[in-house]
N, C-alpha and C positions, 0 to 999 in steps of 0.2 A: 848102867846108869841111864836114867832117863834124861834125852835132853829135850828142850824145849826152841820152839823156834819163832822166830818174826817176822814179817814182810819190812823192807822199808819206805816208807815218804808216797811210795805208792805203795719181718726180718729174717732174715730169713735169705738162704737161697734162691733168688727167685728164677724160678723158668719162666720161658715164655706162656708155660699153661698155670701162672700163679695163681689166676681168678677161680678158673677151674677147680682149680688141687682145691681153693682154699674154699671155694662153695661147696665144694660136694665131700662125701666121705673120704677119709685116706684107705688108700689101694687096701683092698683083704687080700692077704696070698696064701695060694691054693698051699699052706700047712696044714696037719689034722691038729686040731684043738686041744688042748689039753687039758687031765681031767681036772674036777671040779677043786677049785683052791687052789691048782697049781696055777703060771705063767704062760700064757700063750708063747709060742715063737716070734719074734719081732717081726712086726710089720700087720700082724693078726690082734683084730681085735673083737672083739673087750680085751682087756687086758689078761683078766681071769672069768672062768664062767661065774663063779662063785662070788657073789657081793664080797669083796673086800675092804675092809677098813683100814685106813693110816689117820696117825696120831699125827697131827702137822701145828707145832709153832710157828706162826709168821710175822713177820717184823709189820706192824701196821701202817694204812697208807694215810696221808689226808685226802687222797684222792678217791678212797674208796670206801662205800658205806656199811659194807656188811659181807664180808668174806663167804660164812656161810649161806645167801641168799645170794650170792652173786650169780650171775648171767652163765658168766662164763666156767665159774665151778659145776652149777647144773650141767651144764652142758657136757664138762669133763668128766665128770662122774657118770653121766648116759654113757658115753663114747668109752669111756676105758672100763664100768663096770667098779672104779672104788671111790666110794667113798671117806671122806676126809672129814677127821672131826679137829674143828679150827682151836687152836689157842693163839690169840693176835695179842702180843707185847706194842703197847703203844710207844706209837713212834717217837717222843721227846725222850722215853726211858729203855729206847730196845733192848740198848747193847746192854745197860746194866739188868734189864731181867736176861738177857740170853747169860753174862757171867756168872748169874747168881743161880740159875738154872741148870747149866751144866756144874758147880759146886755143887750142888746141893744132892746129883745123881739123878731126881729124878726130871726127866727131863724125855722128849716124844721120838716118835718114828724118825719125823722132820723136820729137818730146821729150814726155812726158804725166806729167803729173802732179805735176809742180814749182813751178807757181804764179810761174812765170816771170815777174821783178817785170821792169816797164814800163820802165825805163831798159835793159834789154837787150833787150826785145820791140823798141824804138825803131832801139839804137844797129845791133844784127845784123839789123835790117828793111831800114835805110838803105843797108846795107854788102852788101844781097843773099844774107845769110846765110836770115833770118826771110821765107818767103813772105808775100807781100799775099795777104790771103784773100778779097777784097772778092771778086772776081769768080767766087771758087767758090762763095761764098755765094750769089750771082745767080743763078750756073746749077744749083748742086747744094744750092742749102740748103733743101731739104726741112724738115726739124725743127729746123734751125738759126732760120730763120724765123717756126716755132712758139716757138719758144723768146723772139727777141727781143719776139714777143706781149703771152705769158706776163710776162714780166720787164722793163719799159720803160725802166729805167733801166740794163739790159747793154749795150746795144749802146754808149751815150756813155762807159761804166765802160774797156771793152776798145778803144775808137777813141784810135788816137794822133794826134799832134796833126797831120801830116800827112794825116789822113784815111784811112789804111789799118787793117784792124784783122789784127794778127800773131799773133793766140794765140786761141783758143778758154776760154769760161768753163766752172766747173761755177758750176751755178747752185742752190743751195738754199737756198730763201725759210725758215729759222728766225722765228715771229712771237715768239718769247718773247726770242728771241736778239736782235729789235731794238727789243726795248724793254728789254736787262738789268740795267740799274741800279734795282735795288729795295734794300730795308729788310724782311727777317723780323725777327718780333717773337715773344714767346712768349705764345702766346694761353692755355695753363693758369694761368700765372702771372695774366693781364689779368683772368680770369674766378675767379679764385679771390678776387684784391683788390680786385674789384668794379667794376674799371675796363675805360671803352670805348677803340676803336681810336684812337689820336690821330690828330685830323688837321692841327693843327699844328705849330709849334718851341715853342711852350712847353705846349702838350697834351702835346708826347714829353718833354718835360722833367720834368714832372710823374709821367708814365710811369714814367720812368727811375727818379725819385727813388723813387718807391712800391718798385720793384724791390729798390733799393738798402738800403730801410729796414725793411722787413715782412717779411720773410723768405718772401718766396713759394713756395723749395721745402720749405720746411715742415724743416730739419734741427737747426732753432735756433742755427745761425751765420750769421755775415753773410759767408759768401763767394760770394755772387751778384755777378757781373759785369754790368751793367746794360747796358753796350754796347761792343762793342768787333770791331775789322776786322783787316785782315793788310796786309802790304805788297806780298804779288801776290796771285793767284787772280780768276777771272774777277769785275772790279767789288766787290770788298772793301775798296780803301781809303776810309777812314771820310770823305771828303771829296765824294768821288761823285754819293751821294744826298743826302745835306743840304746842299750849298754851291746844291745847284740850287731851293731855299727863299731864296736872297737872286737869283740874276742866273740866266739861260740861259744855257748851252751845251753843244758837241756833245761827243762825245767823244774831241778832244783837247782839251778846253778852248777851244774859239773859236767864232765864232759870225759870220755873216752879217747886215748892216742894211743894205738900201738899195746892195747890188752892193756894198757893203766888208766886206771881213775884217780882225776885230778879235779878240782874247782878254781872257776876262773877268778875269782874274786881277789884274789890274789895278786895276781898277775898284773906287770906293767900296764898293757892292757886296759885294765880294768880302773886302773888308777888315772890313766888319758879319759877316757869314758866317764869317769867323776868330775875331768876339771872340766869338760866338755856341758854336762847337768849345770855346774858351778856358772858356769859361762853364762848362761842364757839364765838363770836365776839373775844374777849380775846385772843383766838389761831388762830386769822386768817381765822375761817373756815368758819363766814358769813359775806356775802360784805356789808358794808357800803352804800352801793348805792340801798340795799332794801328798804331805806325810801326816796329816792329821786329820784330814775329814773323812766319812767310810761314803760309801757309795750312795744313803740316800741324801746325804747332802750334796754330794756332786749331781747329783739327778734334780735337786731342788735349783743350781744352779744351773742345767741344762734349760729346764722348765723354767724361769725366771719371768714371771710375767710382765716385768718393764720391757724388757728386751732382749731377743738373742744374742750372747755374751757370751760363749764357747766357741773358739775354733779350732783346735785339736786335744783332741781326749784318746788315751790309749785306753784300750776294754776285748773283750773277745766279741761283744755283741753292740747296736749303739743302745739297745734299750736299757743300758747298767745306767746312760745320761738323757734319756729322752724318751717319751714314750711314742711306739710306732705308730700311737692314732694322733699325734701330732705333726703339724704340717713340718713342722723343723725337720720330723726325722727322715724325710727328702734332700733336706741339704749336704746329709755327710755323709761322704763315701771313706774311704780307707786308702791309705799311701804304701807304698810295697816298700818292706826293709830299705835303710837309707845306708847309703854306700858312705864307712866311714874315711878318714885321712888313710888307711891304711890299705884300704880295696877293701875291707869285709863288711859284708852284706849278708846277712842271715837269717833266716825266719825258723821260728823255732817249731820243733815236730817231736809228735810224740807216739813211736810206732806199735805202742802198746796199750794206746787209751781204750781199744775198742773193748778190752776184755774187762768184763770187772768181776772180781773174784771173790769164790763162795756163796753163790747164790742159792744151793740147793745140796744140803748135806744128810748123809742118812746115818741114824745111829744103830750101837747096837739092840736097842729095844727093838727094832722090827723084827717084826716075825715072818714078815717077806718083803727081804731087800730087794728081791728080782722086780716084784713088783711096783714097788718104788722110784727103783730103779726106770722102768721102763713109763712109767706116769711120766719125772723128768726129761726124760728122752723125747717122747712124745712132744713137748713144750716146743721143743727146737723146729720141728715141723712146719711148714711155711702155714696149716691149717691153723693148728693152735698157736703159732705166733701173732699173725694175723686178728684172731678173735682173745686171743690175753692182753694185747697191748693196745688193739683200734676199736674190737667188737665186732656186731654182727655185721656178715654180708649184704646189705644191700639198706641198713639201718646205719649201721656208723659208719663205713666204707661202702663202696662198689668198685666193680671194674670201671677203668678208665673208657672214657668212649675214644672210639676212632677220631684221630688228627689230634688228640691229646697232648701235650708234650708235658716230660717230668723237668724235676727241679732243674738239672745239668740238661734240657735240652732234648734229651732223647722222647720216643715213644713212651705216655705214661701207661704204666700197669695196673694201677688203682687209685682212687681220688678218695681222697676223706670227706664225710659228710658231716663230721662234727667234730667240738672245740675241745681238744684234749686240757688237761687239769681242771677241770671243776669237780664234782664229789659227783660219784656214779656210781651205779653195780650193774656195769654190764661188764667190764672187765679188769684186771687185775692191776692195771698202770702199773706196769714194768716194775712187777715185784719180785716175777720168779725169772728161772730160764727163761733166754730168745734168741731167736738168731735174727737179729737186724743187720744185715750187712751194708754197707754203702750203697751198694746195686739197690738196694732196697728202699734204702733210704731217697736216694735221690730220683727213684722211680714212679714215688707219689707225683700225682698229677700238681703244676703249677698253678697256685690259686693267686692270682691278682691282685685280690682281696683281704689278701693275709701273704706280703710277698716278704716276712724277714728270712726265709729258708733261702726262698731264689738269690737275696741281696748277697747274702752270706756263703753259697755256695759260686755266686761269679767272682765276687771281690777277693775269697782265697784263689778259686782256682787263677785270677787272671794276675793276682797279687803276690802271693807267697808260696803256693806252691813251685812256682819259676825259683826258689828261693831259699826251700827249705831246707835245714843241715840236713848231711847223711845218716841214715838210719845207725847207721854202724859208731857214730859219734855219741849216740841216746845209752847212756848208764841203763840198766835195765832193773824192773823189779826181782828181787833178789830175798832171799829167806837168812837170816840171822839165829844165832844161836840166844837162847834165854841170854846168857853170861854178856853176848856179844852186843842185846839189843838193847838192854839195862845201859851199859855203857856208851852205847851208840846217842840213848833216849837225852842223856844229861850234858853229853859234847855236842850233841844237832843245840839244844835249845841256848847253849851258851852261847856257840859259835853266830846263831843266827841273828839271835837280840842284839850283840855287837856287831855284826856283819853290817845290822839295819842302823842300828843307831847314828854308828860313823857315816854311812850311805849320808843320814840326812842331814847329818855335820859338815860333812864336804860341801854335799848341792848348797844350802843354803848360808853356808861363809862362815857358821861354828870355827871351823878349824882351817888350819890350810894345810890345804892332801899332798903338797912338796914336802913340808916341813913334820908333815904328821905322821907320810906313809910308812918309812923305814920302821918306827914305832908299831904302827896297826898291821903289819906285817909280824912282825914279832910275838904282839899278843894275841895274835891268832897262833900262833905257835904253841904257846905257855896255856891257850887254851886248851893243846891237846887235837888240834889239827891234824897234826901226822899221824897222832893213832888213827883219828876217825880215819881217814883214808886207808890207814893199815888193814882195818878192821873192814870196811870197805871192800876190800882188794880180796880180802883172805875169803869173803863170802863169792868174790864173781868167779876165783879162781876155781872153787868148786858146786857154780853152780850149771845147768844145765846149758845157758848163752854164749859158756865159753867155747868157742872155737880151736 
């Protein structure tokens, strides 16, 4: 019986000789070549002597003008010897040409760049569609190798539950990105009314209230908005960071004790952590408009041209409420988890964000997978990392000069010479494989003039990383069966719309969460609660994470 599977809910290595490596050619090693059409030995290049051709579908960029005239395609096709002939699925309709494309059979060598979620990496693995790469990895994985080094937690992220892995990762280690659930606060206002950073729920409360009654931007009306979030934007709802002041969890609300998976939402807990939101609605101190406005209207409110009128906003970035060429976005720094009545203080981390999966899958139409194979591989490479995601040497990057210092501080390795996302074709904006590691990331030279990396890499490290849950508490991504994920799909969306609803019935007086809980505990039951956990459980128990 064929089964089918699903994921759920979910640069480079650098040496010290990275400028080096990544200006000049990669090392040729003294292998003898091999004949014409076959695969060289890893680490020799071309790849084959023989012009090679791969078929490659790729998920399309806005950032990029032209796949086949690209910078850095020429460039990869000199250096490995194959050429790629492009079919680019535009980006608003990827996923539905890549479904309709593997239906339909016919379909290319390559798939890159789609994030090819794990229930199709499984089900066209099984069905001989998706090649097993284990074994090219053995013989050709050069920098594939490096990579799973670098990254320890890739290789378990991208291994299906059969033990094959069908898809290649891009890998880029964001250190701000996993730890984003923070709290900016407005530090001119704090310092104007005399007040220190809070580090509790009734320190920020106190915060708040000053906010709300002193008129801290000074225009002699009270229309200061003391806190308030959006209903999307990365980490904006107002729930995020302060719920994790009463109970842990990860980010989808659940949380790992002793090999069980549980969600805290539930939980006592979590119901103090409501009347606690409930509280400060009560005094006016959060806006009402956190469960209905989406983020560009909290940004319209940032930017408010009477007057600045935010003082604490939750977001992973401030630019989701402010834009960074404006003088505001100097005013707000970020408050470290607030220690709730009960001692818990917790910032949330996500030990598996670096990997994202299915970047680069090979089917069975190639007529050489080795070669393929080793194209992908090559990606990982600090050379072709470098020039797939920044561009040329000494054109969109250089080496850092001496006395340089990177993001975190240290000696930088390379400085960027130009403004990533605008439409280009010099290189591929992080469409296929990479290996971005942290070391990498925060190795770029510190530009002054563009400081939201530096803000953002002190404010976690000196803020939440002191603070963040333990790895071992992060439910992990996990693969489902068709049967399991179908069922999975219809108790997440139920559970969740009421999960949220009630959330904003509670905060904002709807209901009362004494009188209401014992009920909203219940119909999360009759929801089918426990199965999802069941079903949950049944997938960690045999998946790779399990210890």
């Amino acid at each position: 019986m064929l089964r089918k599977y699903m994921v759920a809910g979910m640069c480079v290595v650098l040496s010290s000789s990275l400028v080096l490596s990544a200006c000049g050619k990669t090392e040729e090693k003294g292998a003898e070549s091999s004949p014409a059409g076959e695969v060289n030995p890893k680490g020799v290049f071309p790849i084959t002597n023989e012009k090679t051709t791969l078929k490659v579908m790729v998920k399309g960029s806005n950032s990029v003008e032209n796949f086949a005239t690209n910078e850095f395609t020429k460039w990869l096709e000199e250096k490995t010897n194959i050429h790629i002939e492009w079919e680019v699925a535009p980006n608003k309709t990827a996923d539905e040409k890549l479904n309709i494309t593997l239906a339909s059979g016919d379909y290319p060598d390559v798939l890159l760049g789609f994030a090819v979620k794990p229930v199709q990496q499984a089900l066209y693995g099984k069905d001989g569609v998706f090649l097993p790469l284990n074994d090219l990895i053995d013989k050709y994985g050069e920098y594939t190798n490096q990579m799973f080094e670098a990254e320890p937690t890739a290789r378990d992220v991208i291994t299906a539950p059969d033990g094959n892995i069908y898809a290649l990762p891009m890998v880029n280690d964001c250190f701000h990105c996993s730890m984003g659930t923070k709290m900016w606060i407005n530090q001119t206002w704090l310092d104007k009314l005399g007040l220190s950073t809070p580090q509790t729920t009734e320190e920020f409360r106190e915060v708040l209230r000053a906010f709300k009654e002193q008129d801290p931007n000074g225009n002699g009306k009270a229309d200061e908005i003391p806190l308030v979030g959006a209903t999307n934007g990365p980490q904006s709802k107002i729930e995020l960071f302060l719920m994790r002041s009463f109970i842990e969890f990860d980010g989808s609300g659940q949380f790992l004790k002793d090999g069980k998976i549980d969600v805290a939402y539930n939980k006592p807990e979590w119901k103090e952590g409501l009347k606690y939101l409930n509280s400060l609605f009560a005094e006016g101190l959060l806006s009402p408009q956190s469960f209905t406005q989406d983020r560009n209207q909290l940004k319209q409110m940032g930017e408010n041209p009477d007057a600045q009128i935010l003082g604490a906003v939750p977001s992973q970035n401030p630019t989701v409420f402010v834009s960074m060429e404006s003088e505001r976005a100097k005013d707000y720094v970020t408050i470290p988890p607030l220690e709730g009545p009960n001692g818990v203080r917790s910032a949330n981390y996500n030990p598996y964000a670096a990997t994202g999966n299915g970047y680069f899958v090979i089917t069975n139409k190639a007529k050489n997978p080795e070669a393929a194979f080793r194209l992908a591989d090559f990606l990982y490479s600090e050379e072709a990392t470098m020039r797939g995601n920044i561009g040329r040497p000494d054109q969109e990057w250089k080496k850092a000069d001496d006395g340089e210092l990177g993001i975190d501080g240290n000696p930088a390795k390379w400085k960027q010479l130009s403004t990533f996302g605008n439409v280009q074709n010099v290189h591929w904006a992080q469409t296929g494989p990479s290996l971005r590691t942290s070391e990498f990331r925060l190795s770029q030279a510190a530009d002054p003039d563009n400081p939201l990396e530096i803000i953002l890499y002190n404010e976690t490290k000196n803020n939440y990383e002191p603070y963040k849950m333990d790895a071992s508490l992060v439910v992990p991504p996990m693969y489902y069966t068709n049967e399991q994920a179908e069922e999975m799909a219809d108790i997440t969306k139920t559970i969740t719309d009421y999960k949220d609803e009630m959330l904003a019935k509670a905060v904002i007086g709807e209901i009362d969460i004494d009188k209401e809980w014992d009920n909203y505990v219940k119909t999360l039951e009759k929801m089918k609660l426990p199965r999802y956990l069941e079903i949950m459980q049944e997938a960690y128990d045999v998946s790779v994470f399990k210890k």
